[in-house]
PDB file of N, CA, C and O in Angstrom:
ATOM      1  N   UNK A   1      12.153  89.856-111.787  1.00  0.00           N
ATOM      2  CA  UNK A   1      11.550  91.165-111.957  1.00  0.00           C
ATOM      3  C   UNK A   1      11.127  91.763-110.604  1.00  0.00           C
ATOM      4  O   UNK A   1      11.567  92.810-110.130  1.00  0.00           O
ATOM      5  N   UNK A   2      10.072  90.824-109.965  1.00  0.00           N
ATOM      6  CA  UNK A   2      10.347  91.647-108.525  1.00  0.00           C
ATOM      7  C   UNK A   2      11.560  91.707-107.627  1.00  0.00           C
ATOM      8  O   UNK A   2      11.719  92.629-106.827  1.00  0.00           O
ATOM      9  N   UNK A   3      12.318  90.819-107.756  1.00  0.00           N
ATOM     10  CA  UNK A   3      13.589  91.498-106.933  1.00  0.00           C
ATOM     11  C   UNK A   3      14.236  92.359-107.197  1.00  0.00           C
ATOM     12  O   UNK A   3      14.955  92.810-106.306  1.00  0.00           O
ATOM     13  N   UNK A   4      14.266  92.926-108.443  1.00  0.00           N
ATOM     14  CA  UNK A   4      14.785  94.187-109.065  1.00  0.00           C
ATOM     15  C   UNK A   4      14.260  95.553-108.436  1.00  0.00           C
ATOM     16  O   UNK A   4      14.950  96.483-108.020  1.00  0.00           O
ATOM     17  N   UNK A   5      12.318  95.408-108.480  1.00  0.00           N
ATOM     18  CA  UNK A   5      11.902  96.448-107.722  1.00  0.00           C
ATOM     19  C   UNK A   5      12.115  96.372-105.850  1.00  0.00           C
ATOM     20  O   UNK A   5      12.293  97.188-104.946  1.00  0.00           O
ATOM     21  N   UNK A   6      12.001  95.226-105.951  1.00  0.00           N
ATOM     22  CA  UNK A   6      12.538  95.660-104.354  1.00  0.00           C
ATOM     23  C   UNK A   6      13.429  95.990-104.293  1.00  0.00           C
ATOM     24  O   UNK A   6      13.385  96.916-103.483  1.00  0.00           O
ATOM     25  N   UNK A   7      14.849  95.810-104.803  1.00  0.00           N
ATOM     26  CA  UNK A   7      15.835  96.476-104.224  1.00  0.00           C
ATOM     27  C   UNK A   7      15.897  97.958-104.928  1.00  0.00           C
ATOM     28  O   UNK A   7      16.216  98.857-104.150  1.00  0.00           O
ATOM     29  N   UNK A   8      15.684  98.275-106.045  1.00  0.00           N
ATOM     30  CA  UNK A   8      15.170  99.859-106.489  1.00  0.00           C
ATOM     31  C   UNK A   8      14.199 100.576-105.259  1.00  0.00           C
ATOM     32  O   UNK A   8      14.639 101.635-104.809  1.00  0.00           O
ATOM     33  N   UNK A   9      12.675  99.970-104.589  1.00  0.00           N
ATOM     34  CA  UNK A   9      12.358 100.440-103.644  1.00  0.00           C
ATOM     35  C   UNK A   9      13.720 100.460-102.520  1.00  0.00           C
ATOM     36  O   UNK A   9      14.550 101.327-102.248  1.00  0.00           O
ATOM     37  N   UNK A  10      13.613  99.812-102.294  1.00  0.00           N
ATOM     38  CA  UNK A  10      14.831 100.040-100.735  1.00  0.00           C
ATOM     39  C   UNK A  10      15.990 100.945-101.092  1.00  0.00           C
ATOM     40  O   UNK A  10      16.621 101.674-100.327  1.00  0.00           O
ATOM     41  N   UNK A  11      16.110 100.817-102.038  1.00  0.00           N
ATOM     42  CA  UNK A  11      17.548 101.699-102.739  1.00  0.00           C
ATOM     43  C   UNK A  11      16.366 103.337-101.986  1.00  0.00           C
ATOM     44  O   UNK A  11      16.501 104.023-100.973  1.00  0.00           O
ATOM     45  N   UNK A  12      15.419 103.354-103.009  1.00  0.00           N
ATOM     46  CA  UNK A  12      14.804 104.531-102.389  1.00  0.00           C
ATOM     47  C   UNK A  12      14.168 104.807-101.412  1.00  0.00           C
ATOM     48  O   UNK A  12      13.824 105.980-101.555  1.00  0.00           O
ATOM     49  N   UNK A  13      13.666 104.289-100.161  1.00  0.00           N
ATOM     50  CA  UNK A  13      13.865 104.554 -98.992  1.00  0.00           C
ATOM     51  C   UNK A  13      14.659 104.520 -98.202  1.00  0.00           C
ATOM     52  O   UNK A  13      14.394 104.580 -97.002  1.00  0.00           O
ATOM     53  N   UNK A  14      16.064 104.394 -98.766  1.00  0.00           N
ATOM     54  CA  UNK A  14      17.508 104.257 -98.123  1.00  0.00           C
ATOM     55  C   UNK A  14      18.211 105.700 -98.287  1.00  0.00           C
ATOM     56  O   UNK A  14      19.175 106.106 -97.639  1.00  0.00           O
ATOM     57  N   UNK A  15      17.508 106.378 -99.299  1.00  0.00           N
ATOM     58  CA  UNK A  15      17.993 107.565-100.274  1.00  0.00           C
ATOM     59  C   UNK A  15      16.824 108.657 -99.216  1.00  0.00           C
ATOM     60  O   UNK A  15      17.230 109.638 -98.594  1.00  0.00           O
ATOM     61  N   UNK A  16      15.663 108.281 -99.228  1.00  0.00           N
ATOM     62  CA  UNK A  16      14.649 109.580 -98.210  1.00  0.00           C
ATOM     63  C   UNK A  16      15.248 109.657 -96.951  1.00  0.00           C
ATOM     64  O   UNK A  16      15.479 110.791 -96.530  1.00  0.00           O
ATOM     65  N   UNK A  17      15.648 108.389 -96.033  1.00  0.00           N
ATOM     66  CA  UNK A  17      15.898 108.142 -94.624  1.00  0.00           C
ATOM     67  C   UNK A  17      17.430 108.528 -94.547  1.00  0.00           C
ATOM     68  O   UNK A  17      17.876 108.605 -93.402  1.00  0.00           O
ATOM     69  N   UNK A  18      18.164 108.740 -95.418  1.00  0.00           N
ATOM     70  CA  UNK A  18      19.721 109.444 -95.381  1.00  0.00           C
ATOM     71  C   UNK A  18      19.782 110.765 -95.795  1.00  0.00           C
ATOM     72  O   UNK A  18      20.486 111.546 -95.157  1.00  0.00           O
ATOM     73  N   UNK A  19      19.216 111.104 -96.671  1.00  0.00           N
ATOM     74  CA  UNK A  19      19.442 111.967 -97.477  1.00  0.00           C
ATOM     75  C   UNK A  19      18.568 113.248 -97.141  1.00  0.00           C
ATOM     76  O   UNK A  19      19.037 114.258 -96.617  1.00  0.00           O
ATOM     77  N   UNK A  20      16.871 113.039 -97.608  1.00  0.00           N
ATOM     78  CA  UNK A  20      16.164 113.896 -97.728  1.00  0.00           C
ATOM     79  C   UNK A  20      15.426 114.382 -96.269  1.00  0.00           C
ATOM     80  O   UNK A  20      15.183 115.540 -95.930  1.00  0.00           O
ATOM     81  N   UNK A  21      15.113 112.971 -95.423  1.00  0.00           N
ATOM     82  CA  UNK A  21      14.719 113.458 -94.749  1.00  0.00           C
ATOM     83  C   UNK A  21      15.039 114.244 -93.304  1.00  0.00           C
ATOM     84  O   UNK A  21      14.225 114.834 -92.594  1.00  0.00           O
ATOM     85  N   UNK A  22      16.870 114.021 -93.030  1.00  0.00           N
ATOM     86  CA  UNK A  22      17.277 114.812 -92.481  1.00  0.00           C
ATOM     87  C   UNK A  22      17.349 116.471 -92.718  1.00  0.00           C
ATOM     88  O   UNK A  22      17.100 117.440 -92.001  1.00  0.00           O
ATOM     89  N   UNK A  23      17.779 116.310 -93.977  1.00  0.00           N
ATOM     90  CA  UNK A  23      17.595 118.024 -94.912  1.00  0.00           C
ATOM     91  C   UNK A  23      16.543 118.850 -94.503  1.00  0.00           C
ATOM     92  O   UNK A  23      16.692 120.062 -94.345  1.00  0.00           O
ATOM     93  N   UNK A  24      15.315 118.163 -94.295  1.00  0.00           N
ATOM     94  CA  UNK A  24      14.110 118.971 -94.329  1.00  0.00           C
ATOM     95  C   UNK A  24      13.876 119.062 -93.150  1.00  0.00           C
ATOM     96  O   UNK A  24      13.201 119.976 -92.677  1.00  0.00           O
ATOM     97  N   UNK A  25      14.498 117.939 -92.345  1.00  0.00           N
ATOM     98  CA  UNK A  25      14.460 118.667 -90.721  1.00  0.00           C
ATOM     99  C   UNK A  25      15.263 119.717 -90.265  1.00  0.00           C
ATOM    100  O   UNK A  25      14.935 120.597 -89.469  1.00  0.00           O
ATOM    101  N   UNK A  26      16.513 119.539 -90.916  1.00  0.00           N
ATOM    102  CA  UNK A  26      17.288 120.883 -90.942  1.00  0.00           C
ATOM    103  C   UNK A  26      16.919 122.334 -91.360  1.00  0.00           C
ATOM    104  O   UNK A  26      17.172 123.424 -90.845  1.00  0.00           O
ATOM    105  N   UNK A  27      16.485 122.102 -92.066  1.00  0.00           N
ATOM    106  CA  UNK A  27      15.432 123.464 -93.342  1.00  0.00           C
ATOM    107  C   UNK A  27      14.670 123.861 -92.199  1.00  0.00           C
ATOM    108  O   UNK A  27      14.794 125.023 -91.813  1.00  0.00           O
ATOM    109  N   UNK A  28      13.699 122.873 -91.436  1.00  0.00           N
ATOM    110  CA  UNK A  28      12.398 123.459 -90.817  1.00  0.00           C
ATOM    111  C   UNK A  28      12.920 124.540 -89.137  1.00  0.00           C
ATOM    112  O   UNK A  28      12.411 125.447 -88.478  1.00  0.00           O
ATOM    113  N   UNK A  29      13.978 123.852 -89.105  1.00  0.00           N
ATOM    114  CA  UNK A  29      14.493 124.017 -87.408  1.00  0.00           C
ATOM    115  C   UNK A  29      15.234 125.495 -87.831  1.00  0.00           C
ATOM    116  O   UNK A  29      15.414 126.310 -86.927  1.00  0.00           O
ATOM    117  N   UNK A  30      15.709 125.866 -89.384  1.00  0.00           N
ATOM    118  CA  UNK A  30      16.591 126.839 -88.909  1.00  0.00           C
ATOM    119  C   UNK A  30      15.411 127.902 -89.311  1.00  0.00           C
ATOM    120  O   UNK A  30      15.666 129.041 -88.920  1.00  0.00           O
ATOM    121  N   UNK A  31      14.095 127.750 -90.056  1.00  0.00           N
ATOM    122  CA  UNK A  31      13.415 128.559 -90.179  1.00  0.00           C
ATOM    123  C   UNK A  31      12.718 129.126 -88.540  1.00  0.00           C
ATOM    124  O   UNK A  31      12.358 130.133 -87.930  1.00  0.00           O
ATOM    125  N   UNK A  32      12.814 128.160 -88.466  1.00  0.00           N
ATOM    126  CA  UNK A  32      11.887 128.267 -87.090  1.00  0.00           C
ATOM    127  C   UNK A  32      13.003 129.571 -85.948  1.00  0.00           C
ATOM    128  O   UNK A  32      12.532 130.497 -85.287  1.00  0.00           O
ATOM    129  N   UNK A  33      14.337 129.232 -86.051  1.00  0.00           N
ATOM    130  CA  UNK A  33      14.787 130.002 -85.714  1.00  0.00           C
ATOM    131  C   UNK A  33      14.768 131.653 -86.035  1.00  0.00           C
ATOM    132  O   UNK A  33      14.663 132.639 -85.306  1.00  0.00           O
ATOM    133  N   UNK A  34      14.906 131.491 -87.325  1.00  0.00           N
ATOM    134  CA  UNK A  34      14.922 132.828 -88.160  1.00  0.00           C
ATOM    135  C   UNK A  34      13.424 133.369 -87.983  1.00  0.00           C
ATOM    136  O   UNK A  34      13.317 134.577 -88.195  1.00  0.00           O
ATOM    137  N   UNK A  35      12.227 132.680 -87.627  1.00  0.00           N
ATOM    138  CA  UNK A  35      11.269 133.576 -87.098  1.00  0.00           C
ATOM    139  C   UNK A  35      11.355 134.120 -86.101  1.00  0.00           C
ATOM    140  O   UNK A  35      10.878 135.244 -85.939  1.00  0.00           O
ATOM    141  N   UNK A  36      11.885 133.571 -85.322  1.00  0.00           N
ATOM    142  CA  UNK A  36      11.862 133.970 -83.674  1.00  0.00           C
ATOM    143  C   UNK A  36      13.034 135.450 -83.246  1.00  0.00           C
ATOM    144  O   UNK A  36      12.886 136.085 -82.203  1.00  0.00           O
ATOM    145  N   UNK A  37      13.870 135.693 -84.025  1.00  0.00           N
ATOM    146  CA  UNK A  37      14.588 137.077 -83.991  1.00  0.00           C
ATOM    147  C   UNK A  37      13.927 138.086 -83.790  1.00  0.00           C
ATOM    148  O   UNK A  37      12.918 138.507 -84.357  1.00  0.00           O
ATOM    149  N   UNK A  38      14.868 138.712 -82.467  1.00  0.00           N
ATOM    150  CA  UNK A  38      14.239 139.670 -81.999  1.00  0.00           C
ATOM    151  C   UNK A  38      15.510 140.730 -81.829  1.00  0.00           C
ATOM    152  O   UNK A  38      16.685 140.376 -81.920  1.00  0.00           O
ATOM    153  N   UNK A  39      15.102 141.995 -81.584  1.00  0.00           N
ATOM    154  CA  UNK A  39      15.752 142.575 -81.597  1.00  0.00           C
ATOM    155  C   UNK A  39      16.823 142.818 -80.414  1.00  0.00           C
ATOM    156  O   UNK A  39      16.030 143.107 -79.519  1.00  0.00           O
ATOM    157  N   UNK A  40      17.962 142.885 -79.879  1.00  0.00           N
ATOM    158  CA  UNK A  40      18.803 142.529 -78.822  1.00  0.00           C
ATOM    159  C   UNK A  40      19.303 141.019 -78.967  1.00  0.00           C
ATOM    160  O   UNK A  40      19.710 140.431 -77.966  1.00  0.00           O
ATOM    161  N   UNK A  41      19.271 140.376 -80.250  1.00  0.00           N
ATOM    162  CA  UNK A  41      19.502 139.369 -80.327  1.00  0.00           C
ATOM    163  C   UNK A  41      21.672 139.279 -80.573  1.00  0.00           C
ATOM    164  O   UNK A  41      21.982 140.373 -81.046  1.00  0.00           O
ATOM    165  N   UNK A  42      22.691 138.584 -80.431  1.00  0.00           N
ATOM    166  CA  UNK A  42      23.402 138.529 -80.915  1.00  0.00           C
ATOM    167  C   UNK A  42      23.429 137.194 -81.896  1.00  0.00           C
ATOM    168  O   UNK A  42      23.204 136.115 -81.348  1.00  0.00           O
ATOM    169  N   UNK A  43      23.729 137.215 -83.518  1.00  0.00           N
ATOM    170  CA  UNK A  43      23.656 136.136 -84.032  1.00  0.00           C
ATOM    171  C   UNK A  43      24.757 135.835 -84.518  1.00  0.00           C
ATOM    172  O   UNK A  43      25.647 136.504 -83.994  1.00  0.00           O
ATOM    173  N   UNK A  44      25.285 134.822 -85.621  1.00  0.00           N
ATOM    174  CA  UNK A  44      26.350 134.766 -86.242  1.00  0.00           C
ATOM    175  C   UNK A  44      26.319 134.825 -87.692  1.00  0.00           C
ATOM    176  O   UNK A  44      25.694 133.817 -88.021  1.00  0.00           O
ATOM    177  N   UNK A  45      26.571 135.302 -88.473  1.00  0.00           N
ATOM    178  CA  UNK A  45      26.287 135.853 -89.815  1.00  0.00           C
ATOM    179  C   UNK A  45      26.804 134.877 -90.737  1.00  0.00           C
ATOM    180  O   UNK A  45      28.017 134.753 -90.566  1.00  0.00           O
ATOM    181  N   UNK A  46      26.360 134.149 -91.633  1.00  0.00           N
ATOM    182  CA  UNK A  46      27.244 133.097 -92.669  1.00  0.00           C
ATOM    183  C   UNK A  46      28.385 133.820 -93.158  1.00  0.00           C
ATOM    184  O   UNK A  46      29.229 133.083 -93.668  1.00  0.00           O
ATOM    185  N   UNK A  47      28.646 134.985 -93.154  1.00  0.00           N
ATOM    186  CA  UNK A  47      29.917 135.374 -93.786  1.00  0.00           C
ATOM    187  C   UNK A  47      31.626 135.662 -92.223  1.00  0.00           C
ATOM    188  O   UNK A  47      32.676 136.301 -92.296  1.00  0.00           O
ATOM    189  N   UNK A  48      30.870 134.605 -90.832  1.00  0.00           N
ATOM    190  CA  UNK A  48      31.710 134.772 -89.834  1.00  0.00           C
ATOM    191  C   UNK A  48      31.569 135.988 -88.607  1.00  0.00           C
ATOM    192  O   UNK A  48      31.980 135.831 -87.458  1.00  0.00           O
ATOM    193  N   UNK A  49      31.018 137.001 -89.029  1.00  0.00           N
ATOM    194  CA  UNK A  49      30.825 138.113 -88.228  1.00  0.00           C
ATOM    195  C   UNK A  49      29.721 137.905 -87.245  1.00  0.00           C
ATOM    196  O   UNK A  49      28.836 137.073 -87.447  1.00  0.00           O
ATOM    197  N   UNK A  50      29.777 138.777 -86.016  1.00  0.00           N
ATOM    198  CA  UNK A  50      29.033 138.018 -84.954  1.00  0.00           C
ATOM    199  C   UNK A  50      28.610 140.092 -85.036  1.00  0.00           C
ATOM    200  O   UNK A  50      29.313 141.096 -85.155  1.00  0.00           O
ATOM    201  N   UNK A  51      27.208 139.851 -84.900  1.00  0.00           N
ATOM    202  CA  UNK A  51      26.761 141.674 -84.444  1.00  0.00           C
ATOM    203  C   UNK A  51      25.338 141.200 -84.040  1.00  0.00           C
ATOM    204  O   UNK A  51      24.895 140.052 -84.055  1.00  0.00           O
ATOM    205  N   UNK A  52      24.579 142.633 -83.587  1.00  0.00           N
ATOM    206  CA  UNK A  52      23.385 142.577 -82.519  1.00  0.00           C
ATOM    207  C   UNK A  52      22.326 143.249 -83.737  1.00  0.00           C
ATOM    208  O   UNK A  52      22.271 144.285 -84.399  1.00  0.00           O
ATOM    209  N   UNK A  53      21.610 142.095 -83.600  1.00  0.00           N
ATOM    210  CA  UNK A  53      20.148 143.161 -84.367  1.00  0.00           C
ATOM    211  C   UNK A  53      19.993 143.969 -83.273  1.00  0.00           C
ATOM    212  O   UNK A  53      20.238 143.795 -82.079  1.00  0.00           O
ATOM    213  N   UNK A  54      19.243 145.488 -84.309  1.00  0.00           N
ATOM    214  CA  UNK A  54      18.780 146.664 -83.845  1.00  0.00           C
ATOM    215  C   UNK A  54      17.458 146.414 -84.021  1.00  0.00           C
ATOM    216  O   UNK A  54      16.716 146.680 -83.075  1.00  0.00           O
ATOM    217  N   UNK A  55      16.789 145.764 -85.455  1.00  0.00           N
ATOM    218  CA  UNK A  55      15.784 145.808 -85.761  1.00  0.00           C
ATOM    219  C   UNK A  55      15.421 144.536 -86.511  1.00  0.00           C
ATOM    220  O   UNK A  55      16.272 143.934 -87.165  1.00  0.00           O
ATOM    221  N   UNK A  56      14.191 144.136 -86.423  1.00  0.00           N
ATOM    222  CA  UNK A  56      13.456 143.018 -87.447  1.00  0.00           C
ATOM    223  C   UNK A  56      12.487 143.633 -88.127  1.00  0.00           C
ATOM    224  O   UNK A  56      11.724 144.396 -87.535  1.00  0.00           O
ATOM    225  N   UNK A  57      12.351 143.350 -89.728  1.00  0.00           N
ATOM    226  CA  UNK A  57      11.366 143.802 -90.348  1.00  0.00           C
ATOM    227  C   UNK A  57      10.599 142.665 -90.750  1.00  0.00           C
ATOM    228  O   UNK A  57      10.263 141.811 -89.929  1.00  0.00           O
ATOM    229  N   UNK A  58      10.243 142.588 -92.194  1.00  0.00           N
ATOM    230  CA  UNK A  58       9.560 141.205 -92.897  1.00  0.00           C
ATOM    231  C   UNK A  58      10.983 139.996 -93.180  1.00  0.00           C
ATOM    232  O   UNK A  58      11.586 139.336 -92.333  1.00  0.00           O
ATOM    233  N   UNK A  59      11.189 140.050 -94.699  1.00  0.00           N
ATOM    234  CA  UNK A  59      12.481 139.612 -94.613  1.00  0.00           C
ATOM    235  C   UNK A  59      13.744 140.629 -94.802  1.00  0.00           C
ATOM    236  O   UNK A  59      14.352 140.689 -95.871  1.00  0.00           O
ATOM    237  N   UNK A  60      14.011 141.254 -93.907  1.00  0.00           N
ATOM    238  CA  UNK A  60      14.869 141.983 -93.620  1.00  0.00           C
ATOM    239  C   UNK A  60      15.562 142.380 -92.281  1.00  0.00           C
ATOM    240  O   UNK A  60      14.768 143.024 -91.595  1.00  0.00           O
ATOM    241  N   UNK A  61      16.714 142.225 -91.703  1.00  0.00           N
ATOM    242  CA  UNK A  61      16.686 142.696 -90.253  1.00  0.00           C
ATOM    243  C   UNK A  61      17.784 144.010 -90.563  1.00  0.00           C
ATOM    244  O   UNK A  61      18.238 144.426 -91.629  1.00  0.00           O
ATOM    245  N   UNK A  62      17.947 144.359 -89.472  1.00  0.00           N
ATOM    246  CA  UNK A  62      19.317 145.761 -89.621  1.00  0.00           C
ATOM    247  C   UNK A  62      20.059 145.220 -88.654  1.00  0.00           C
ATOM    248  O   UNK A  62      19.342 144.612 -87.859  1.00  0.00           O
ATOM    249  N   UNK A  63      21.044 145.190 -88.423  1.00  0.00           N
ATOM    250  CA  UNK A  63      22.476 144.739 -87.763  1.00  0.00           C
ATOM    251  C   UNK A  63      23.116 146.165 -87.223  1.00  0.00           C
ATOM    252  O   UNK A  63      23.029 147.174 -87.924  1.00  0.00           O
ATOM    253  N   UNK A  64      23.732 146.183 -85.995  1.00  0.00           N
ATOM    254  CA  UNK A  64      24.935 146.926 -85.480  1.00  0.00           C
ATOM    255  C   UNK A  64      25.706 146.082 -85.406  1.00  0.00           C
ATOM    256  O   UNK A  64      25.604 145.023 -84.786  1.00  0.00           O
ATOM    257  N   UNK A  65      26.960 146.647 -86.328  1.00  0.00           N
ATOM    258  CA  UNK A  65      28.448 145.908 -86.253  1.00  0.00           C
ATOM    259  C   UNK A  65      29.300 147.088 -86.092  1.00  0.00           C
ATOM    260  O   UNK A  65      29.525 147.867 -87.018  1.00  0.00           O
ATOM    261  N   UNK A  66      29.876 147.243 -84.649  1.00  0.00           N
ATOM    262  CA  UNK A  66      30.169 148.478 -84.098  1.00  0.00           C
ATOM    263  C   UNK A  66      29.155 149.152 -84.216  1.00  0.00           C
ATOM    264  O   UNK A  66      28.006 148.764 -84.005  1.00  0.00           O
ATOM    265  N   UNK A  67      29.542 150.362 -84.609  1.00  0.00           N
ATOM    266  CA  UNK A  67      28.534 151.914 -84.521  1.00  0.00           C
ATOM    267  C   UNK A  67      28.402 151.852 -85.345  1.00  0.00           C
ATOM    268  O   UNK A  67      28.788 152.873 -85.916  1.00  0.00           O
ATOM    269  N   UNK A  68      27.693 150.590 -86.476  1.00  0.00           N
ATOM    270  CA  UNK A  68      27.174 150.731 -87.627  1.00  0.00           C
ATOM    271  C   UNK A  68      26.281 150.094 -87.817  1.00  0.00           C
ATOM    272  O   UNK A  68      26.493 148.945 -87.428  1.00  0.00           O
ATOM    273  N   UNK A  69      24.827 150.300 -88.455  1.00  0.00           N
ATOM    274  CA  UNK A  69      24.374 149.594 -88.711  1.00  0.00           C
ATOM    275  C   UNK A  69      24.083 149.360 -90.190  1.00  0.00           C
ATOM    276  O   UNK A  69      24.360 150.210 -91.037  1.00  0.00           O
ATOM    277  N   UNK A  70      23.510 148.174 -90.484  1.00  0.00           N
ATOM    278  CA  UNK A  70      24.004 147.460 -91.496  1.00  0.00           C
ATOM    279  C   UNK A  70      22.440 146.816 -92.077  1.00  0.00           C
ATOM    280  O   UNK A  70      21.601 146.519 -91.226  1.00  0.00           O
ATOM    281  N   UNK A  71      22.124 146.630 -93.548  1.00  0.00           N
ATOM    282  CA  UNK A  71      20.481 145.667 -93.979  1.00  0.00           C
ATOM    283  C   UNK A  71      21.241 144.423 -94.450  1.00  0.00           C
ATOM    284  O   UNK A  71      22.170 144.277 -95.245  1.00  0.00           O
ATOM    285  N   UNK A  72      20.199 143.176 -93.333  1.00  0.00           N
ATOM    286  CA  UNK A  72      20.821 142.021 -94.399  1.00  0.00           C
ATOM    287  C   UNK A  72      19.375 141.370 -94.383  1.00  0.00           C
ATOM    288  O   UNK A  72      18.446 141.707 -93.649  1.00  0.00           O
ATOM    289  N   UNK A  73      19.372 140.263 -95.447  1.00  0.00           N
ATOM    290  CA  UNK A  73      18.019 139.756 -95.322  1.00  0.00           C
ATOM    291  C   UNK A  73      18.677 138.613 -94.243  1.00  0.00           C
ATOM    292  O   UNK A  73      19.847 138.379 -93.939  1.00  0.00           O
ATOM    293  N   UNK A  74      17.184 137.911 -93.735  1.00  0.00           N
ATOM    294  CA  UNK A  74      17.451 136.815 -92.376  1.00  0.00           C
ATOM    295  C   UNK A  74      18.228 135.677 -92.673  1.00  0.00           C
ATOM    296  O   UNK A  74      18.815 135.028 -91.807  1.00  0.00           O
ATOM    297  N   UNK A  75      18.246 135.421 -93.878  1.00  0.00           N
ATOM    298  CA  UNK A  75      18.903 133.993 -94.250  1.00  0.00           C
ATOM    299  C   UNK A  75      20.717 134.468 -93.849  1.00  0.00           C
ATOM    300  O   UNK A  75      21.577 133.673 -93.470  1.00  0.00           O
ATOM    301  N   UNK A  76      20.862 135.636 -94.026  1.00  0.00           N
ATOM    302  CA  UNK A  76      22.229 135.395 -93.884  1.00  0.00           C
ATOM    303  C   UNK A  76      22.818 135.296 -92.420  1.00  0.00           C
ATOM    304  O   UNK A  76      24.013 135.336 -92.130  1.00  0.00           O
ATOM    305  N   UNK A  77      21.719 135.157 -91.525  1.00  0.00           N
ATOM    306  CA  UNK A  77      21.953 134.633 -90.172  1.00  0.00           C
ATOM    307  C   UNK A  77      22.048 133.154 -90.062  1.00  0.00           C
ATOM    308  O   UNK A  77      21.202 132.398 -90.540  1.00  0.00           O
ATOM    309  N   UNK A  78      23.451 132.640 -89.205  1.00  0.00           N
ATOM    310  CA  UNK A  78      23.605 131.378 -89.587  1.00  0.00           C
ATOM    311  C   UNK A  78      23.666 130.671 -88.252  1.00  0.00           C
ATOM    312  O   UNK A  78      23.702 129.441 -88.247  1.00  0.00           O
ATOM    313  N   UNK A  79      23.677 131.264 -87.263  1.00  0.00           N
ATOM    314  CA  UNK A  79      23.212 130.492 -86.085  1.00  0.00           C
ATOM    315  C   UNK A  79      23.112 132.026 -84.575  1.00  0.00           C
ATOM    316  O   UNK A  79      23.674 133.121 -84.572  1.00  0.00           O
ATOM    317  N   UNK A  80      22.619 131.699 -84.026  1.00  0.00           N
ATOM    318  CA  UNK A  80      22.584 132.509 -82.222  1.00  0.00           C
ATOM    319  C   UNK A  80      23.635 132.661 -82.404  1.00  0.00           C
ATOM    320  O   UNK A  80      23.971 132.663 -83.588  1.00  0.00           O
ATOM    321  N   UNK A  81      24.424 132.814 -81.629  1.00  0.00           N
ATOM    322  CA  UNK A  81      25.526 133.464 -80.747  1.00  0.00           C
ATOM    323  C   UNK A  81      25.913 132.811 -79.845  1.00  0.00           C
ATOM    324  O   UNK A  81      27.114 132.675 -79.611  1.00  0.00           O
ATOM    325  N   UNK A  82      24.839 132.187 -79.045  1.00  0.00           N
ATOM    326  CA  UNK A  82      24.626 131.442 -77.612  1.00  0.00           C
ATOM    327  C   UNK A  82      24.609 130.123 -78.346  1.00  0.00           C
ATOM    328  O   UNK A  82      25.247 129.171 -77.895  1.00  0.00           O
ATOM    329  N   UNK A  83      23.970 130.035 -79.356  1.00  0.00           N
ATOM    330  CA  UNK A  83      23.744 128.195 -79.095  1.00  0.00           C
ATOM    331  C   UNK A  83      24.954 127.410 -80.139  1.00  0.00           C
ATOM    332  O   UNK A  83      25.815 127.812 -80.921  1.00  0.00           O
ATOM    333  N   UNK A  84      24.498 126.150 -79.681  1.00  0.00           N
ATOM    334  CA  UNK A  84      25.961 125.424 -80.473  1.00  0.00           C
ATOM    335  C   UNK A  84      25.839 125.417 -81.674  1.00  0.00           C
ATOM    336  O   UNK A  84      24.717 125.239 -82.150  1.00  0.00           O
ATOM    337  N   UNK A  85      27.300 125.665 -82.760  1.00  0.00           N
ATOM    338  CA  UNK A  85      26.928 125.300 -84.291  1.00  0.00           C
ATOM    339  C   UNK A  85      26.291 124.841 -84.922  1.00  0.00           C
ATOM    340  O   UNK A  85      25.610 124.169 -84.148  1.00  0.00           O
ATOM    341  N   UNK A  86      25.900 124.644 -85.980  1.00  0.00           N
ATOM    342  CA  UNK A  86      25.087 123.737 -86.342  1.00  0.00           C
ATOM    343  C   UNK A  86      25.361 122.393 -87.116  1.00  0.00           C
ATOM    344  O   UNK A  86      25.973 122.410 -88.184  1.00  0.00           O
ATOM    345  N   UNK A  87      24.825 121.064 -86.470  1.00  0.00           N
ATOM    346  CA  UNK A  87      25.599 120.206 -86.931  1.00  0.00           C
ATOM    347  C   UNK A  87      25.984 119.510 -88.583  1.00  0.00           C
ATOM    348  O   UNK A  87      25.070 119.068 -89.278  1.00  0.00           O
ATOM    349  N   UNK A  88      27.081 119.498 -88.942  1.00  0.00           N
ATOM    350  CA  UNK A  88      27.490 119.518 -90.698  1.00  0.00           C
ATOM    351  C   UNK A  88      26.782 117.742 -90.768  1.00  0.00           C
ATOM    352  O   UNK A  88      27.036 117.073 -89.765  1.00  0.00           O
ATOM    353  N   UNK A  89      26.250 117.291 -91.482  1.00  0.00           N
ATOM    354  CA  UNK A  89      25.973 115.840 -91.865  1.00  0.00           C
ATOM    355  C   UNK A  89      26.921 115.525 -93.346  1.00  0.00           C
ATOM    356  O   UNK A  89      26.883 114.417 -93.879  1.00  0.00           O
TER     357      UNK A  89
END
């Protein structure tokens, strides 16, 4: 009976230390990014398109893509412009 729960425990700290707790470092780092947008920023958009915020609101920024500008909320910013991809696990 206790070797059953130990390996059920380890099963589940094998499952936080692979799984969850990389996720939530990922989650925290890209928020952290998405606060920091400023305007003159170039980012890369999850749908591939690369354009320059004009403006930051709450959750909302405005985009120029060409001589257009454009409302997206922040999440659909998926990395800088400048910095490296982000890594897939």
């Amino acid at each position: 009976m206790m070797m059953q729960l130990l390996l059920i425990g380890g099963m589940g700290a094998l499952f936080y230390f692979l799984l969850i707790r990389p996720q939530n470092k990922a989650r925290k780092a890209m928020e952290e990014r998405l606060s920091k947008l400023k305007a003159g920023d170039e980012v890369l958009l999850g749908s591939g398109l690369y354009a320059t915020i004009d403006r930051v609101e709450d959750k909302v920024i405005y985009l120029k893509l060409g001589n257009t500008v454009v409302k997206a909320r922040r999440q659909a910013v998926a990395a800088l412009a400048g910095e490296p991809a982000p890594e897939q696990n």
